[in-house]
C-alpha positions in Angstrom: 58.8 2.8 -61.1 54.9 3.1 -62.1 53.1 0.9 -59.9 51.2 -2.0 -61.8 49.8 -5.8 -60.7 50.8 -7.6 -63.7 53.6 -5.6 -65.2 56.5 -3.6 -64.3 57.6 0.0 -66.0 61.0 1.9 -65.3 62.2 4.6 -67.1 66.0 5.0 -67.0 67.5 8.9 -67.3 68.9 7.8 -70.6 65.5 7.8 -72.0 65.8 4.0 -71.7 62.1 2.3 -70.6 61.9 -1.0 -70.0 58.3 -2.8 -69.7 58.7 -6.3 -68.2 55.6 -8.6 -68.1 55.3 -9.7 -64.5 53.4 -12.9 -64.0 56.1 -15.2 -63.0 53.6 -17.6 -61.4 52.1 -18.5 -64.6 55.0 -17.8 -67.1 53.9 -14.1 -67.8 50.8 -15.4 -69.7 48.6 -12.5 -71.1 45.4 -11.5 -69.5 42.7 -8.5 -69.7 44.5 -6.8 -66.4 48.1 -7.1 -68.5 46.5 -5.7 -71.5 45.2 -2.5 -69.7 48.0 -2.3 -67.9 50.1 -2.5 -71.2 48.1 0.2 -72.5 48.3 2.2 -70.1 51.9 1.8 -69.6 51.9 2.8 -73.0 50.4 5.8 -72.6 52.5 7.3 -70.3 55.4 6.6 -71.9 54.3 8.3 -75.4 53.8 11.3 -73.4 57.1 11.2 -72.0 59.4 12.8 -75.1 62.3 11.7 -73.2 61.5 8.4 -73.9 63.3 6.9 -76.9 63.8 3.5 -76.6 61.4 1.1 -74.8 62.6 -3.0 -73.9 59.9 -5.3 -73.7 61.1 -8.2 -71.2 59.5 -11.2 -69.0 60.2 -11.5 -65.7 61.1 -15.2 -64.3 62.2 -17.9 -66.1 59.4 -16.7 -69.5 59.4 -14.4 -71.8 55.1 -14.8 -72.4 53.1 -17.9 -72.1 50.7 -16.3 -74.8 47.1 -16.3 -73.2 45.9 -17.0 -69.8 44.4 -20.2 -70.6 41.6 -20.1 -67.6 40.5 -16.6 -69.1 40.4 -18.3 -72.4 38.4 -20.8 -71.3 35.9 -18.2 -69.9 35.4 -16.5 -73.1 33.5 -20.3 -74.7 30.2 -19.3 -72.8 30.6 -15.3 -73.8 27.9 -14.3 -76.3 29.4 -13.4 -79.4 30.0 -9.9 -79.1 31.1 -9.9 -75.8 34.0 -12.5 -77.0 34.4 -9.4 -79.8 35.0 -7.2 -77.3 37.4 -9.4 -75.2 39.4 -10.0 -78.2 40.2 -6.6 -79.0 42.5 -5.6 -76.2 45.7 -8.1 -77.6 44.6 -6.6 -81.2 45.3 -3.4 -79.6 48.1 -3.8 -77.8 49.6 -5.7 -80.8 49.3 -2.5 -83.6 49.9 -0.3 -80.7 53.5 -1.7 -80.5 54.2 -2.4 -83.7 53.7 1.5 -84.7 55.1 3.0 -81.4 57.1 5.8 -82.2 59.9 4.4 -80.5 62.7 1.5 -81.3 61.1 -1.4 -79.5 63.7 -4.2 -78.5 62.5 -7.7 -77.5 64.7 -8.7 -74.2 63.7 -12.4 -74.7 64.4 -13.9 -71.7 62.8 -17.6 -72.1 60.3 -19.7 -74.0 57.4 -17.8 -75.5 54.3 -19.2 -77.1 51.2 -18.3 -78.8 50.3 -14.6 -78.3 53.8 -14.3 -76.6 55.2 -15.1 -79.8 52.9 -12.2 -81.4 54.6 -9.7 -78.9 57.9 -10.6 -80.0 56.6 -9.8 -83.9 56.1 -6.4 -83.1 59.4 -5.8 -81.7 62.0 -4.2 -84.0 65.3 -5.8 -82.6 64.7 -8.9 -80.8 67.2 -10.7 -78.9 66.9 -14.3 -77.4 68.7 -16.4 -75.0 69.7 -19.5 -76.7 67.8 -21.8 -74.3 64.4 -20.3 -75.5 62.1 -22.2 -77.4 59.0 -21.1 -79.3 55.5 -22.3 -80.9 52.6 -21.0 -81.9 50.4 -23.8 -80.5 46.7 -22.7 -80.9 46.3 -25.7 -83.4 46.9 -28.6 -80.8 43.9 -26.8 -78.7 41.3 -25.9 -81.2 42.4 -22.7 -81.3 43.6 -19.7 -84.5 46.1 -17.8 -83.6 43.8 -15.0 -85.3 45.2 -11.8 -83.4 49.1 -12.1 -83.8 48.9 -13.6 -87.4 49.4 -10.2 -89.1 52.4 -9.6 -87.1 53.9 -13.0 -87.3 53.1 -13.4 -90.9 55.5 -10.3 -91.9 58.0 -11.2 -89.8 58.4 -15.2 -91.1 56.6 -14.6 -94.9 54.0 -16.7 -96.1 56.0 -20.1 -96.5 57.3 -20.6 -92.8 54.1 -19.3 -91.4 52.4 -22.0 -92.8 55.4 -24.2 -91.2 55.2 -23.6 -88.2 51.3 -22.4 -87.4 49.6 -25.3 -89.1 51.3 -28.2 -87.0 52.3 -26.1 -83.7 56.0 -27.2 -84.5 58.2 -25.9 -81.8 60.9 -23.5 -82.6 64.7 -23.3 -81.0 65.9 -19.8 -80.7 68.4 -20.7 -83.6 66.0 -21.9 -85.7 63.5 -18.7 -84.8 66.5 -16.3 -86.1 67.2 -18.8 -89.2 63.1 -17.7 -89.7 63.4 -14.1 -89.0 61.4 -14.2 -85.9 64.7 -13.2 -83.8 67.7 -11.0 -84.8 70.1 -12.8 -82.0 70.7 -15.5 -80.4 73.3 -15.2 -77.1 73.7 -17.5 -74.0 72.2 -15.9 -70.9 74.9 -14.5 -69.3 75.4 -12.3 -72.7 71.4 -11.3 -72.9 72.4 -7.6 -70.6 75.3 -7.5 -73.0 73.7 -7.5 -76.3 70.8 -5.1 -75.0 73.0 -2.9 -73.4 75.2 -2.8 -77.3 71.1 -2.5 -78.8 70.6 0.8 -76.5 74.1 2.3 -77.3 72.9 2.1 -81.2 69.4 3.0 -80.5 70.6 6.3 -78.4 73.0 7.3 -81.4 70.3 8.1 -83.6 67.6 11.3 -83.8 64.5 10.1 -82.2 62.1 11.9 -84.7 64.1 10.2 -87.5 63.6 6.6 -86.1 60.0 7.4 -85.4 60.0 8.6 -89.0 61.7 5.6 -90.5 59.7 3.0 -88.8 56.3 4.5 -90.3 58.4 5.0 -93.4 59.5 1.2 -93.6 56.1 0.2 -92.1 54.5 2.2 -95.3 56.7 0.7 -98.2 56.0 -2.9 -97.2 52.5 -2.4 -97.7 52.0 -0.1 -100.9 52.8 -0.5 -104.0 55.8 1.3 -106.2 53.5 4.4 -107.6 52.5 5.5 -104.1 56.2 4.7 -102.5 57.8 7.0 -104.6 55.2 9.8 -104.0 55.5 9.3 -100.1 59.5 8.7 -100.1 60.0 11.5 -101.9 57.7 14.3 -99.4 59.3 12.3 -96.4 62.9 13.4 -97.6 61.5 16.9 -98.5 60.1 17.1 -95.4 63.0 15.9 -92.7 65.3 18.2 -94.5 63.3 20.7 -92.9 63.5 19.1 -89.2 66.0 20.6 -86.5 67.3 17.2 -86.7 68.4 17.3 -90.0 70.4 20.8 -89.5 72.2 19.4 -86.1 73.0 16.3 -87.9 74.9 17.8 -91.0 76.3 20.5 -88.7 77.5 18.0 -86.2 78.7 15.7 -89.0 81.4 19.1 -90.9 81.6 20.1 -87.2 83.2 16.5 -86.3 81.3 16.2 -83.1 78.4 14.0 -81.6 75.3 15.2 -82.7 73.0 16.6 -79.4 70.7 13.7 -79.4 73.4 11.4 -78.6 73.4 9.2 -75.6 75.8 6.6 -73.7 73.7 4.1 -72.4 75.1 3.5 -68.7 75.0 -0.8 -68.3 72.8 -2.2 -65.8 
């Protein structure tokens, strides 16, 4: 275990590392210490090629509060471009999960709100207790949510966005998988369970070709059918030249697990 103030990072021998937002006191809310940390955390872990699947949790009774409202409040007196410069680090921290190179599952352990909900945007499997609840609530307090739109946006589409960021409406977990927000909804006795199944998938697969595929599935949504085609068709031509896609087909007419294969060991 790295040792952080406002987050905690374990990396399991599976290649299992789980990032868990540790601010209990105030519901894991997001400050500029958590965002280095994040980043930081971050770092190490991309340099660790072990690494293949990272859980993004809360500690306590939250998943993520969104901001810390009394450094929020200290940014209103901030010049301009010094309340530029605050606001990047959650931008950051945002497009740096999003295009990790690594499956990212959301452990969503409680409520979440505001830039809490942003960080569950960015992960690619999300699965929430069904107690949770959810709102992006900048509205009632003057606030955008500028930072996580992009993220939440994509995940809801342009209709429910509107929903439920115009008028703060609070979201159930059920209603926040009906929306696209969640993949899964289980009681919290189940929440180990349903990682633990996540991380026996995620460890099935070649690393290089889920890092591949999420900049592949990242690149389609956002391009339009011309370029797709020319960029689907060089990323075939090129994983058929990978190691990964030798073992996989030998593996496959050998009737064996491929190497990269993994049994995640339950907590």
């Amino acid at each position: 275990m790295e040792n952080f103030e406002t987050i905690k990072l374990v990396v399991e021998e599976a290649g299992v590392a789980r990032l868990t937002l540790a601010r209990p006191e105030v519901h894991n809310a997001l400050n500029q210490t958590m965002f280095a940390e994040i980043s930081a955390a971050l770092d190490l872990l991309e340099a660790k090629p072990a690494v293949r699947v990272l859980v993004l949790s809360g500690e306590g009774e939250s998943f993520c509060a969104g901001g810390d409202f009394r450094w929020q409040q200290s940014q209103r007196d901030q010049p301009r471009a010094e309340r530029i410069r605050n606001g990047r680090p959650l931008a950051d921290i945002l497009a740096r999960l999003d295009t990790f190179p690594r499956l990212v599952i959301g452990r969503i352990n409680g409520p979440a709100y505001g830039g809490g909900v942003g960080m569950i945007a960015v992960c690619d499997v999300a699965v929430a207790v069904d107690s949770a609840r959810f709102a992006l609530t900048e509205v009632r307090l003057g606030l955008v949510p500028a930072t996580i739109s992009p993220y939440v946006a994509a995940k809801l589409g342009p209709s429910q966005v509107r929903r439920v960021m115009l008028n703060a409406k609070p979201m159930t977990a059920t209603e926040a998988q009906r929306l696209g927000l969640v993949h899964e909804v289980v009681p919290a006795a189940r929440l180990d369970d349903a990682i633990d199944a996540e991380l026996d998938l995620a460890l099935s697969c070649a690393p290089g070709a889920v890092a591949m595929t999420k900049r592949l599935a990242q690149y389609v949504a956002r391009h339009n059918e011309a370029d797709n085609l020319i960029y689907t068709v060089d990323r075939l031509a090129d994983f058929w030249e990978t190691e990964e896609a030798k073992e996989g087909m030998q593996s496959f007419f050998d009737k064996r697990k491929p190497s990269w294969h993994r049994k995640h060991a339950p907590r």
